[in-house]
BATORPA-944311 format. One line per 5 residues: their letters; for each residue x, y, z of C-alpha. Coordinates in nm, 3 decimals. Example, Ala and Ser with C-alpha at 12.3 -4.5 7.8 and 13.67 -1.06 7.14 Angstrom:
BEGIN
as = 1.230/-0.450/0.780 ~ 1.367/-0.106/0.714 .
//
This chain:
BEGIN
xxxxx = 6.201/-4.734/0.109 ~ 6.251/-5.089/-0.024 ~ 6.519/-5.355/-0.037 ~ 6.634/-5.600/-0.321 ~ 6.757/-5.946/-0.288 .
xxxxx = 6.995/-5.993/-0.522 ~ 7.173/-6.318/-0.668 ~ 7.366/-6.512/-0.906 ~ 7.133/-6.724/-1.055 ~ 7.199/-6.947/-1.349 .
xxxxx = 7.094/-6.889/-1.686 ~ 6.811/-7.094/-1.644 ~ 6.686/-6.959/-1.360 ~ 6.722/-6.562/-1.547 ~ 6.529/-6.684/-1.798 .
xxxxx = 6.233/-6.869/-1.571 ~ 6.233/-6.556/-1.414 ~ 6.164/-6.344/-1.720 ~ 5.865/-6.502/-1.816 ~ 5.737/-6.421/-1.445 .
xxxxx = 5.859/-6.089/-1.469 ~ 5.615/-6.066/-1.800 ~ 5.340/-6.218/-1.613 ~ 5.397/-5.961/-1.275 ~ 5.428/-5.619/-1.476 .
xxxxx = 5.122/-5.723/-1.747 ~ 4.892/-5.707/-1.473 ~ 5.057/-5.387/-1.297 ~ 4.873/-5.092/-1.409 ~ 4.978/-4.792/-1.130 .
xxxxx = 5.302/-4.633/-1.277 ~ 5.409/-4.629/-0.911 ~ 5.381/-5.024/-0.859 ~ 5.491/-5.095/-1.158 ~ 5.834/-4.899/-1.135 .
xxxxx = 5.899/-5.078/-0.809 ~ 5.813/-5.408/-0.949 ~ 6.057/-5.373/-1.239 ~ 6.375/-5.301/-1.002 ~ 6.253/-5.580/-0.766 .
xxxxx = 6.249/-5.822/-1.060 ~ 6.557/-5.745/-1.215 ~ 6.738/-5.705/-0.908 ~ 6.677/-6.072/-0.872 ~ 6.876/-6.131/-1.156 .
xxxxx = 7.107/-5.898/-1.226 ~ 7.343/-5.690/-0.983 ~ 7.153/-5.358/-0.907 ~ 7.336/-5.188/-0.622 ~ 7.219/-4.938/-0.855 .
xxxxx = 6.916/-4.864/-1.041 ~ 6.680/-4.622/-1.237 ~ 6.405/-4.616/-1.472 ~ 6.375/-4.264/-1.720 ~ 6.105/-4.194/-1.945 .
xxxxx = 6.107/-4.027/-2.266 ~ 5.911/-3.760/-2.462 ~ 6.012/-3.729/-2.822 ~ 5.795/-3.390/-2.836 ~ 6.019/-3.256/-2.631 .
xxxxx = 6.326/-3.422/-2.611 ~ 6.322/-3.483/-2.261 ~ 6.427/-3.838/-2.036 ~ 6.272/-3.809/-1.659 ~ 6.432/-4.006/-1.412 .
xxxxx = 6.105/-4.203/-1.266 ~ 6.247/-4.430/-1.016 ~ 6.568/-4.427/-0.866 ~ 6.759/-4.669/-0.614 ~ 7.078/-4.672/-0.489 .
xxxxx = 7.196/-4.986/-0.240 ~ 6.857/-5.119/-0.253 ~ 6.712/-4.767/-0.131 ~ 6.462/-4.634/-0.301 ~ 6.488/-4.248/-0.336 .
xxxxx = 6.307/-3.973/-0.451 ~ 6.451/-3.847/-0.788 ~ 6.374/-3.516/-0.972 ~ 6.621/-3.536/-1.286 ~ 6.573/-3.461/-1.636 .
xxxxx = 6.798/-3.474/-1.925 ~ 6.764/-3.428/-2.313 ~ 6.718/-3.763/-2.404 ~ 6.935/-3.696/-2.724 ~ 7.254/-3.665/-2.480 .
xxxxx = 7.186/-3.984/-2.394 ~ 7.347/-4.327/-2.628 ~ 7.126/-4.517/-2.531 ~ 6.781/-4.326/-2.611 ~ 6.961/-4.138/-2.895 .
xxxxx = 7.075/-4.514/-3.041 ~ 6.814/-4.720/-2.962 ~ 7.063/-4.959/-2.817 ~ 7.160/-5.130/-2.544 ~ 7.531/-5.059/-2.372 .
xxxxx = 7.723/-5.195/-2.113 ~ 8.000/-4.951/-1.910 ~ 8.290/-5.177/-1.777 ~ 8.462/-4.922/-1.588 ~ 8.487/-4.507/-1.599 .
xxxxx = 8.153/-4.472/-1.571 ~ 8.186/-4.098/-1.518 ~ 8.344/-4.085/-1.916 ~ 7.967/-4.230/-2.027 ~ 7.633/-4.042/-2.106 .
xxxxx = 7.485/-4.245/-1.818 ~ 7.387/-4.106/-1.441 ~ 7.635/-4.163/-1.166 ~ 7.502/-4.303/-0.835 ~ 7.665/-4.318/-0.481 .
xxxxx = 7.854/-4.018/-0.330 ~ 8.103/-3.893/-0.538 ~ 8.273/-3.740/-0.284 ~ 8.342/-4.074/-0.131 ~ 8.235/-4.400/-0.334 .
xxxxx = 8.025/-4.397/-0.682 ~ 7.944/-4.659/-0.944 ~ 8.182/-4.781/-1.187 ~ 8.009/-5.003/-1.418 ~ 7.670/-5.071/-1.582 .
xxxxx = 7.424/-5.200/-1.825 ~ 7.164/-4.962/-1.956 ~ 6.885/-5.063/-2.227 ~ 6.627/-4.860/-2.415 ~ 6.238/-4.944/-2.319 .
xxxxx = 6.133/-4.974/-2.687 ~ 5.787/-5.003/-2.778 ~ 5.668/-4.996/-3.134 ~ 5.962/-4.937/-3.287 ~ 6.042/-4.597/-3.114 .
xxxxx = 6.215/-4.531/-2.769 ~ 6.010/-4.442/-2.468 ~ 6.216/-4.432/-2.171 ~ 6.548/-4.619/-2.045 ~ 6.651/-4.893/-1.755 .
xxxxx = 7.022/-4.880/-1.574 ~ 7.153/-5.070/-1.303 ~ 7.512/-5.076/-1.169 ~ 7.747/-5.139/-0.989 ~ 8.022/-5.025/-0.794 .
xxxxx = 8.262/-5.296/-0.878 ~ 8.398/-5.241/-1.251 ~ 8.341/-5.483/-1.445 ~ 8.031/-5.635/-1.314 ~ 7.843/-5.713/-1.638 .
xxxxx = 7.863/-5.955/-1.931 ~ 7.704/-5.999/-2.253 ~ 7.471/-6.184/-2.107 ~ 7.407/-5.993/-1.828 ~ 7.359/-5.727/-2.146 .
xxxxx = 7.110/-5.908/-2.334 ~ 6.886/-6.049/-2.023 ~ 6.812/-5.669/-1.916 ~ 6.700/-5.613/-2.283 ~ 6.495/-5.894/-2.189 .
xxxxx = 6.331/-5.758/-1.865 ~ 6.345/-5.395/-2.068 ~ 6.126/-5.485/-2.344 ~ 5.886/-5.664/-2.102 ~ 5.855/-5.360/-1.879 .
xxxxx = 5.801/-5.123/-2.196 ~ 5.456/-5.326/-2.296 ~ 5.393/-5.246/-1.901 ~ 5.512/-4.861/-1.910 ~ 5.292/-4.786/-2.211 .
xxxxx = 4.956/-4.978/-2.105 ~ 4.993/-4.838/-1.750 ~ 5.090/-4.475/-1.964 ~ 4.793/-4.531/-2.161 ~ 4.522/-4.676/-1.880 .
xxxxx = 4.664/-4.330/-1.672 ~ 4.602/-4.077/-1.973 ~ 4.274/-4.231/-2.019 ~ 4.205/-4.174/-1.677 ~ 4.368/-3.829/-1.700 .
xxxxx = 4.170/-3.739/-1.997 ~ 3.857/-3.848/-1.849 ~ 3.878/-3.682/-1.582 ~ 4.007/-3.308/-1.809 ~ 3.777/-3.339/-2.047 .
xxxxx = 3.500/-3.341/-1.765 ~ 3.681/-3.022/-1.599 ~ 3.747/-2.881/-1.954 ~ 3.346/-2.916/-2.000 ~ 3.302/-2.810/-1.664 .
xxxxx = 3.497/-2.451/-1.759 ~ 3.370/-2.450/-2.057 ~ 2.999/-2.448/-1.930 ~ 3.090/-2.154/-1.621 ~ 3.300/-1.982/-1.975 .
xxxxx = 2.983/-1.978/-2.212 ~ 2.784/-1.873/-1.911 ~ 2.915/-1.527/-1.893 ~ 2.877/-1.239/-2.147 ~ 3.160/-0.985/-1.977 .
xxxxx = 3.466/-0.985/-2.195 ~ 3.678/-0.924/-1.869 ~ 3.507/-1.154/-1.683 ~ 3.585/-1.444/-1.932 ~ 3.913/-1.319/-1.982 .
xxxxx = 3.983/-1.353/-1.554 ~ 3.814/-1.678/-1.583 ~ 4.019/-1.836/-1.899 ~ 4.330/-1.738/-1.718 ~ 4.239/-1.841/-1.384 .
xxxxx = 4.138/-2.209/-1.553 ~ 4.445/-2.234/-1.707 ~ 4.671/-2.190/-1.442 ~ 4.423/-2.511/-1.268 ~ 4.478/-2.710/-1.545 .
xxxxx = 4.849/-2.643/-1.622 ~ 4.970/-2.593/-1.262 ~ 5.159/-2.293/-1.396 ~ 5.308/-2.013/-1.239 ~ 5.135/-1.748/-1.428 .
xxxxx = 4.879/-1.736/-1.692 ~ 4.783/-1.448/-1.915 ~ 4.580/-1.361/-2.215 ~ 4.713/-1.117/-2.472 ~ 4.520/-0.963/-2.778 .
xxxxx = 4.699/-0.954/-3.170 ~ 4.700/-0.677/-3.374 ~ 4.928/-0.667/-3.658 ~ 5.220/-0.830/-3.467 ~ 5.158/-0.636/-3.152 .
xxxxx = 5.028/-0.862/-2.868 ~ 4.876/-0.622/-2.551 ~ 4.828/-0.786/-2.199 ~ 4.469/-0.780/-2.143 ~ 4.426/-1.043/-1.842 .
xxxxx = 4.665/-1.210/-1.620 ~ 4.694/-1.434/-1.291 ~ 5.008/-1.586/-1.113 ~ 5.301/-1.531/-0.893 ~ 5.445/-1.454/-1.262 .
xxxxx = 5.229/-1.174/-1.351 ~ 5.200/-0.952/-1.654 ~ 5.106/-0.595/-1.618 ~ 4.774/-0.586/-1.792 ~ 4.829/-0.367/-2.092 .
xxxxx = 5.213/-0.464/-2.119 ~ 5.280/-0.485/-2.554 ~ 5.477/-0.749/-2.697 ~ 5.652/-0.692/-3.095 ~ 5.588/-1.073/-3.215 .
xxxxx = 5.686/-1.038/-3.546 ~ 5.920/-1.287/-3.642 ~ 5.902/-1.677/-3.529 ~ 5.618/-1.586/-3.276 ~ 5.386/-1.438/-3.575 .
xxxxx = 5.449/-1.739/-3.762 ~ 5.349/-1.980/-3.520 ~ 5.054/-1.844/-3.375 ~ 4.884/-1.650/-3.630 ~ 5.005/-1.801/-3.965 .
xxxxx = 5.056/-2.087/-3.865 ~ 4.778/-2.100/-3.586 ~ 4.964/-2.374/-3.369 ~ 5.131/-2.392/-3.021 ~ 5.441/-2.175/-2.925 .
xxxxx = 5.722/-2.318/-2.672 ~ 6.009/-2.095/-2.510 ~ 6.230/-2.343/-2.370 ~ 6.445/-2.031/-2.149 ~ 6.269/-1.728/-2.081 .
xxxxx = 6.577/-1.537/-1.938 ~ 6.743/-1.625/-2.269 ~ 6.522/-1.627/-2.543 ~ 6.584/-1.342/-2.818 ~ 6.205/-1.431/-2.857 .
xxxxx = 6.134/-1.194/-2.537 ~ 6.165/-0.863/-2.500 ~ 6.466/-0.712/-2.243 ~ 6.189/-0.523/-2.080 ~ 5.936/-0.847/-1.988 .
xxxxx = 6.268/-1.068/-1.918 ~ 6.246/-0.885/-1.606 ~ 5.877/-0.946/-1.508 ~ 5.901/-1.329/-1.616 ~ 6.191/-1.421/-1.513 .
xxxxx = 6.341/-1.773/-1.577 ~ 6.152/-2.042/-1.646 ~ 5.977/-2.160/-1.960 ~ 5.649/-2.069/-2.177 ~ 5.390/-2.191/-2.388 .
xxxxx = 5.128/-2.046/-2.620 ~ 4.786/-2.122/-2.854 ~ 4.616/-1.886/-3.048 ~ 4.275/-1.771/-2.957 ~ 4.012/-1.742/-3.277 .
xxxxx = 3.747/-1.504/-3.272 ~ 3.546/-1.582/-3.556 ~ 3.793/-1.676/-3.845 ~ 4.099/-1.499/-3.707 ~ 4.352/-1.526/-3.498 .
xxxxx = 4.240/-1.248/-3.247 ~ 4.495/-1.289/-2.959 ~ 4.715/-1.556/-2.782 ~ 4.691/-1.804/-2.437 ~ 4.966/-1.806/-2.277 .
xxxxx = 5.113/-1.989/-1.958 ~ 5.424/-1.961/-1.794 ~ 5.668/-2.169/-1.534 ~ 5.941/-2.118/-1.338 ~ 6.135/-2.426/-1.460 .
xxxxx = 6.294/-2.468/-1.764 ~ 6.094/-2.647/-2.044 ~ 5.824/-2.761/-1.818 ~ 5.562/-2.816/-2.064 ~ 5.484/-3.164/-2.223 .
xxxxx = 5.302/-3.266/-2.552 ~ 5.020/-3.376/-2.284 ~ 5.035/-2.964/-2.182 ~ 4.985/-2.834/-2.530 ~ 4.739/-3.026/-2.550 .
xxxxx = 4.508/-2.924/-2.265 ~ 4.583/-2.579/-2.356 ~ 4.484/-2.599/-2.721 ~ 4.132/-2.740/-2.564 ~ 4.099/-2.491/-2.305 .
xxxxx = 4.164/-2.223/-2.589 ~ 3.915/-2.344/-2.787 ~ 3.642/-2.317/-2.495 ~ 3.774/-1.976/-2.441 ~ 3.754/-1.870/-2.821 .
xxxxx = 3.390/-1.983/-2.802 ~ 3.306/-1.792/-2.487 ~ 3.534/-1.495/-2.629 ~ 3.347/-1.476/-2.942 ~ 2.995/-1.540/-2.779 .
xxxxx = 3.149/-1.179/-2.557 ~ 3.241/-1.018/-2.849 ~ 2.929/-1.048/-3.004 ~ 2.715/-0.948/-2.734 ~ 2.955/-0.637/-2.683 .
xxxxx = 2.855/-0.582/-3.034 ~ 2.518/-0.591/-3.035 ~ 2.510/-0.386/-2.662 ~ 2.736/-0.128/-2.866 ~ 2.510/-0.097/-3.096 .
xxxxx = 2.220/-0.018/-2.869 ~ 2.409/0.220/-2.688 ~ 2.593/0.406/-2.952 ~ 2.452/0.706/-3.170 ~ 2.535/0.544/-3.563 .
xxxxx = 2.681/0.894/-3.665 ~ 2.872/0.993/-3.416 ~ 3.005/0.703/-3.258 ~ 2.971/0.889/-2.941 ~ 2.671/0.698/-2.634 .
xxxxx = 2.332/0.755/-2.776 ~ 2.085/0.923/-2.487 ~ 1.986/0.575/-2.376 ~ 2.423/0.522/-2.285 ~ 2.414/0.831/-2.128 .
xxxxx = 2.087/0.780/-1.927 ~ 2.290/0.484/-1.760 ~ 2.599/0.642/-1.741 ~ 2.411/0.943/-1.563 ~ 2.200/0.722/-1.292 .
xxxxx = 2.466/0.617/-1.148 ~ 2.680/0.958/-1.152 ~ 2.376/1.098/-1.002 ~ 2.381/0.812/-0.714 ~ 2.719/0.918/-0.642 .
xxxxx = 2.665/1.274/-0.605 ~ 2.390/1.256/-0.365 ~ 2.666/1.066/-0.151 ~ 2.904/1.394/-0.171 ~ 3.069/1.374/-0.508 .
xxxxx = 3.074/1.689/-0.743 ~ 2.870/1.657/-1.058 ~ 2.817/1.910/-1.372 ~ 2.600/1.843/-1.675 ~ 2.609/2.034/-1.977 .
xxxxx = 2.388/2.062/-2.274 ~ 2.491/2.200/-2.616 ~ 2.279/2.314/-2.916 ~ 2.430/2.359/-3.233 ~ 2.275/2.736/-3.355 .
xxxxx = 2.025/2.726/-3.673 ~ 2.161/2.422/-3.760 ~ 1.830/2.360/-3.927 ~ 1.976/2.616/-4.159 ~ 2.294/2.387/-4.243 .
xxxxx = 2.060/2.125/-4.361 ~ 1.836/2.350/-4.599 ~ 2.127/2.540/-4.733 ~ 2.375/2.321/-4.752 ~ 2.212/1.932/-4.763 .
xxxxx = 2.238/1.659/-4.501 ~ 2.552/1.518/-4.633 ~ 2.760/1.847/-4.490 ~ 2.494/1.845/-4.199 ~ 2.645/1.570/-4.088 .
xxxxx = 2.987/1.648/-4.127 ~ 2.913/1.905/-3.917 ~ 2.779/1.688/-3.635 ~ 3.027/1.447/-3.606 ~ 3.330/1.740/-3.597 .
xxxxx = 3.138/1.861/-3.312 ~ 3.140/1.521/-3.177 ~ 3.496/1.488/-3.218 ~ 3.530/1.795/-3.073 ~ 3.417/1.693/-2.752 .
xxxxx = 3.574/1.361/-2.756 ~ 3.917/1.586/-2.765 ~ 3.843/1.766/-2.446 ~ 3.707/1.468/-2.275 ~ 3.866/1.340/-2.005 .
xxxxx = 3.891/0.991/-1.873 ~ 3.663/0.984/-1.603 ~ 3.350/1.190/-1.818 ~ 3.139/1.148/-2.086 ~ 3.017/1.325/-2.367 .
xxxxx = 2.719/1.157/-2.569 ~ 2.430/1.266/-2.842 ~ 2.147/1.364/-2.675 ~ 1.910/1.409/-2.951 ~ 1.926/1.572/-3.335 .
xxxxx = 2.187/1.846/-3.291 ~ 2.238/1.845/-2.914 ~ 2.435/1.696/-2.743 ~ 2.587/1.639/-2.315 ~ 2.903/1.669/-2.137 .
xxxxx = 2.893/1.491/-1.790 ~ 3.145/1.621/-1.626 ~ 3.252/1.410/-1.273 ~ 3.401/1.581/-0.975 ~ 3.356/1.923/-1.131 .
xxxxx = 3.114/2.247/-1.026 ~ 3.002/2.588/-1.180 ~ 3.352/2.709/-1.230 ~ 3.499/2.429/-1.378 ~ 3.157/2.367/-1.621 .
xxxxx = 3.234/2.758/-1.721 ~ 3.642/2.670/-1.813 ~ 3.522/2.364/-1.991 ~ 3.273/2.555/-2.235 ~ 3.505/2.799/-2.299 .
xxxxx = 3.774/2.521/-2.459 ~ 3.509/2.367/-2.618 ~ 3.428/2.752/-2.774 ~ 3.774/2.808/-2.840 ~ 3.781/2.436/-3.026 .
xxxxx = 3.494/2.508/-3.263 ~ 3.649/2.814/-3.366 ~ 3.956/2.682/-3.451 ~ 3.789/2.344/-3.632 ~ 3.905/2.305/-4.001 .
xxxxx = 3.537/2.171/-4.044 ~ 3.315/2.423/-3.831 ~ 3.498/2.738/-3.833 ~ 3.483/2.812/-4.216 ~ 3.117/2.720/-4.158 .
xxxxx = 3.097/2.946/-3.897 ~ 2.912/2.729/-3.644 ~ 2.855/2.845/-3.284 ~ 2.717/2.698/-3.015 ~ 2.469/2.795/-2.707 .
xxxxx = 2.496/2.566/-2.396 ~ 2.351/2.564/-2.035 ~ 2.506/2.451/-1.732 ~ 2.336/2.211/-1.461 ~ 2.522/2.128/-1.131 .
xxxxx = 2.364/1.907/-0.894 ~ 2.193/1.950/-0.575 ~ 2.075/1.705/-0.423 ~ 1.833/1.969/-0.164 ~ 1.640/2.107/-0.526 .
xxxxx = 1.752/1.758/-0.779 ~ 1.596/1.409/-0.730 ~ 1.750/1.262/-0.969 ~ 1.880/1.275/-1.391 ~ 1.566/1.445/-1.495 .
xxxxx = 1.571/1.741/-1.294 ~ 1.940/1.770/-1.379 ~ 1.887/1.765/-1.765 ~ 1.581/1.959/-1.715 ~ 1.802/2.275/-1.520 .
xxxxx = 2.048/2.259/-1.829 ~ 1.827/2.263/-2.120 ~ 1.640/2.586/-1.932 ~ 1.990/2.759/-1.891 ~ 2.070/2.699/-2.225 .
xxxxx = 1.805/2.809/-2.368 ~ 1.806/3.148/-2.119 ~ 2.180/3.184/-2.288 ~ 2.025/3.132/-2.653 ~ 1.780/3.354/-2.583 .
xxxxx = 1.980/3.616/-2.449 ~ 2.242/3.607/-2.741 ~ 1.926/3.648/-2.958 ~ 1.844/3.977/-2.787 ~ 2.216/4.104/-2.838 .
//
């Protein structure tokens, strides 16, 4: 808390004083300081029983109250106001209230249950030739202020808008200094990880850091349907939540490929009913994320207060995206190239090397107690498809019985290309019994395929459950099927 002296002083004296009012706020640089020096010195002026400073973003249209003081107490303040409501941002112009202040686009001070001002002088802080904040102070006595009074306080306002922007501009440099070494920072511990889920958690848990958000999330575009696909905050979204952004959205971030506000997410027709309910109120703000040379998905961050994002915000998120879209396309790539090493080129099912992975560590948990069936398909004389009826409808053949067992596969299994015309079904949590139901589906499948039946393929298979008293480990397993299936082959041959 502070107090001001205040005074008549003659018009001398105001304007002695203004040139040491230039002289005290050119060599303030904290905003803090500086807001307190620029009541104290006008206050020794000009009546100021009471007294605030707003500042204004054009961006966004929004006037903060940064200093507030009412009968020479300073207060904390946490007001904002579209700066177009207000005459004398909107103008440009400097106004003086005589009396009725409550009839004026100006901020009442006192108790208005009891006393409150009645008259004041407010001037824009102009800088450059556009409006960056606004000065008030008044009085509880109507008619307090002349012309003079007027045109001295445009005095002390220009003055303290040189201040206000170099102590603006010595904080953002200090502001960006210090982000662009965190920004490099995450975009080091970003580029040093090849998991797409693990840079996804990582971009959305650096976001919320940076923004001081309530919720951060990344969401991936196709067509105009955005899907959930990371997300961190008291505000979260469901992972795998979908989004229609067709319309405004679309245009922004993918056309356009530039930043996305919602002012009111309660109210915007720009949300869905059905995430209005997971977000809440509050406000949001988007960038697109480029893979490559497209717009492959959207990062977003959310707040519980209404249009709480600045230009300054868009900013560091536009940065932060473009870390992200490096380390998201550095992912990608590598999930490429691993897919490619892992996945049989015809089929698109795992290739044996996928499966020998994928089977290591099934195997580990069955020697802990968990079930675990293996089985091993040969297509019959399917050397005789590829004499008889060429390669092309060889393969044709393959990959319907490839997409045959992709049909019956469930979640937790997996069926992959072993090798030329055989292929494995690893089925989890599943024994003898269950291995016997799931051949027979897979039977019934490949004699009801529009590709295989007219070609009348069959198939043989053999059956390998684990035990971990006769099994060591994925060789003995594979080792059991291929023998049983063979035994079956063999024994079909003889009938």
């Amino acid at each position: 808390m502070a107090s001001a002296e205040t005074g008549t002083p003659s018009l001398g004296e105001r304007y002695r004083v203004l040139l040491e009012i230039g002289r005290t706020l050119t060599g303030t640089l904290s905003p803090e300081d500086l807001y307190r020096a620029i009541y104290r010195e006008t206050a020794r002026v000009v009546e100021a029983a009471g007294f605030y400073i707003s500042l204004y973003d054009a961006d966004t249209d929004l006037a903060t109250i940064v200093f507030y003081a009412d009968k020479g107490e300073e207060s904390r303040c946490d007001i904002t106001y579209r700066g177009t409501e207000s005459e004398v941002i909107r103008t440009g112009q400097a106004t003086v209230v005589e009396d009725r202040l409550e009839a004026q686009s100006l901020m009442l001070l006192g108790d208005k249950d009891s006393e409150i001002t009645r008259s004041a002088i407010s001037a824009p802080l102009r800088y450059k030739g556009r409006v960056i904040g606004a000065i008030s102070t008044q009085s509880y006595r109507p008619r307090a202020y002349s012309r003079d009074d007027l045109e001295l306080l445009q005095g002390i306002a220009d003055l303290a808008a040189v201040a206000v922007e170099n102590a603006r501009q010595f904080r953002e440099l200090e502001l960006r200094r210090r982000e662009a070494e965190r920004i490099e920072e995450i975009g080091r511990a970003l580029t040093g990880s090849l998991d797409f889920d693990e840079v996804l958690a990582k971009v959305t848990a650096a976001t919320m850091d940076l923004l001081n958000g309530d919720g951060a999330s990344v969401w991936m575009i196709e067509g105009t349907l955005a899907t959930a696909k990371a997300s961190t905050g008291p505000i979260l979204v469901p992972v795998g939540t979908r989004w229609d952004i067709a319309g405004p959205l679309y245009e922004r971030l993918v056309r356009q490929r530039t930043y996305a506000t919602i002012e009111d997410l309660s109210t915007s027709d720009l949300v869905p009913q059905h995430l209005r309910g997971i977000v809440g109120a509050g406000s949001g703000l988007a960038v697109p994320l480029q893979v490559g040379d497209a717009v492959a998905g959207a990062l977003a961050v959310g707040s519980s207060e209404p249009r709480a994002f600045s230009g300054d915000d868009i900013r560091v998120l536009q940065r932060l995206a473009g870390q992200a879209s490096v380390a998201l396309d550095n992912a990608q790539l590598h999930a490429n190239v691993q897919a490619l090493s892992l996945t049989d080129a015809l089929t698109g099912l795992p290739n044996r090397r996928h499966l020998q992975i994928h089977l290591e560590r099934e195997v580990a948990a069955a020697r802990r107690g968990r079930k675990l069936s293996l089985v091993l398909f040969d297509l019959d004389d399917f050397k005789h498809y590829n004499d008889t009826l060429g390669h092309v409808v060889g393969d044709q053949i393959l990959k319907a019985f490839a997409r045959v067992l992709e049909d019956e596969n469930r979640a937790m299994n997996m069926v992959a290309r072993f090798g030329g015309d055989e292929f494995v079904s690893v089925l989890s949590e599943s024994d003898q019994e269950g291995a016997e139901g799931y051949i027979r589906r897979i039977n019934q499948r490949v004699a009801a395929d529009r590709i295989l039946a007219p070609h009348g393929v069959t198939v043989s298979s053999g059956i390998a459950v684990f035990s971990p008293d006769r099994m060591v480990g994925v060789e003995e397993l594979i080792q059991t099927a291929d023998r049983n299936m063979y035994r079956e082959k063999d024994s079909r041959t003889r009938h």
